[in-house]
N, C-alpha and C positions, 0 to 999 in steps of 0.2 A: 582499384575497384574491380578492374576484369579478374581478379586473381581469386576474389570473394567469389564473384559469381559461380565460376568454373567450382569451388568448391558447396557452392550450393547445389551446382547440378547432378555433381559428382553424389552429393548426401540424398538425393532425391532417388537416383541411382541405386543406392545402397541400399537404401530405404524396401523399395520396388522390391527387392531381389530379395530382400529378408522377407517379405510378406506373402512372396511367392514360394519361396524355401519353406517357410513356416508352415504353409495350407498342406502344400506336397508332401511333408513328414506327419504331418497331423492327418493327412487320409491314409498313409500310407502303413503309419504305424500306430496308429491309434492314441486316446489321449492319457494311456495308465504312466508316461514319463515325460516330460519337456523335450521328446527328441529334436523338436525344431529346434529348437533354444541352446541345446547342446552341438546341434550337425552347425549352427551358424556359427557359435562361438568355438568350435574348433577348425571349420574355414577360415576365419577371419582369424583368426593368431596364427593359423599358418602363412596368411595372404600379408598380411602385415607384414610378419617377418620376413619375407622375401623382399615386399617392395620396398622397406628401409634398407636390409641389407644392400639390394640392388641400387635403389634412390641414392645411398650414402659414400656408396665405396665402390661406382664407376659414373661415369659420363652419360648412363642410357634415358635419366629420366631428366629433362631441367627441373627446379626447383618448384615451377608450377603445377608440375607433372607429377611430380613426388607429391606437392600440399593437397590436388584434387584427386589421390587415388587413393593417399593415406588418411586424409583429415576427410574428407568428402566425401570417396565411395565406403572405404572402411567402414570411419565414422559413425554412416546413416548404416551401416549392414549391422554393425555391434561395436560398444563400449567395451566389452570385454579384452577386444583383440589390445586397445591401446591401454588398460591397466596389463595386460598379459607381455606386452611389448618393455614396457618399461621397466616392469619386474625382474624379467632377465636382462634390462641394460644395466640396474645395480648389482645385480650379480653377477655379471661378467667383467665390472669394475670394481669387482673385489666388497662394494656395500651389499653383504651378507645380512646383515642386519637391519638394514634399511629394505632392502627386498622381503628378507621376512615380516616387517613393522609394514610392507605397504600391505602384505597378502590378509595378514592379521583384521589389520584396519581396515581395510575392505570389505572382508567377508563380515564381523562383526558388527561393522559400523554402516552398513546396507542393511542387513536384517533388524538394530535397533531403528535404525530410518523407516524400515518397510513396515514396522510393529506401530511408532508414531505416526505412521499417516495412516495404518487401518484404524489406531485410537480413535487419531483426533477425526477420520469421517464418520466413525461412531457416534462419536460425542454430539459433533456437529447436525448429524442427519437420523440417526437412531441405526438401531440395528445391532 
């Protein structure tokens, strides 16, 4: 149960830091592109990627240390970092195919998601 928690604090964490990243790029550079949404999801797949690497293949982090930085502060900062993460683990193990089938499915299959939920609260509420 402590292991949960530590990653809920960690995700609240994350949370915090993107909503503050978010304002800062949105006064900073105005709202003609997603800069926040871009300056987070390029922090965070690079932050990812070090703390796995790090997490996985020395002694620095214990395993709770690794779960509440990578699943909990990650996590709550962006989803992107952890599809971005796993992308290159299939292709670094040779699933080329699978790596292309996760990016495909992804992008695709978030925008038919994103088009069905602006539908269905059309339908539901008008507009």
């Amino acid at each position: 149960m402590s292991r949960f928690l530590w990653i809920c604090l960690g995700g609240a964490a994350g949370t915090g830091a993107r909503y503050l990243i978010s304002g800062w790029a949105l006064a900073a550079f105005g709202p003609a592109f997603p800069w926040g949404t871009w300056i987070i999801n390029m922090i965070g797949s690079f932050l990812l990627g070090l703390l796995m690497q790090v997490g996985l293949t020395t002694p620095l982090f214990s395993p709770t240390l690794r779960l509440t930085l990578a699943t909990g502060v990650m996590g709550g900062f962006t989803t992107y970092s952890t599809f971005n993460y796993e992308t290159i683990r299939y292709a670094q193990n040779g699933s080329w195919t699978v790596s292309l089938a996760n990016v495909l499915a992804t992008l695709v299959g978030c925008l038919v998601a994103g088009l069905a939920g602006v539908a269905l609260g059309r339908w539901i509420f008008g507009g």
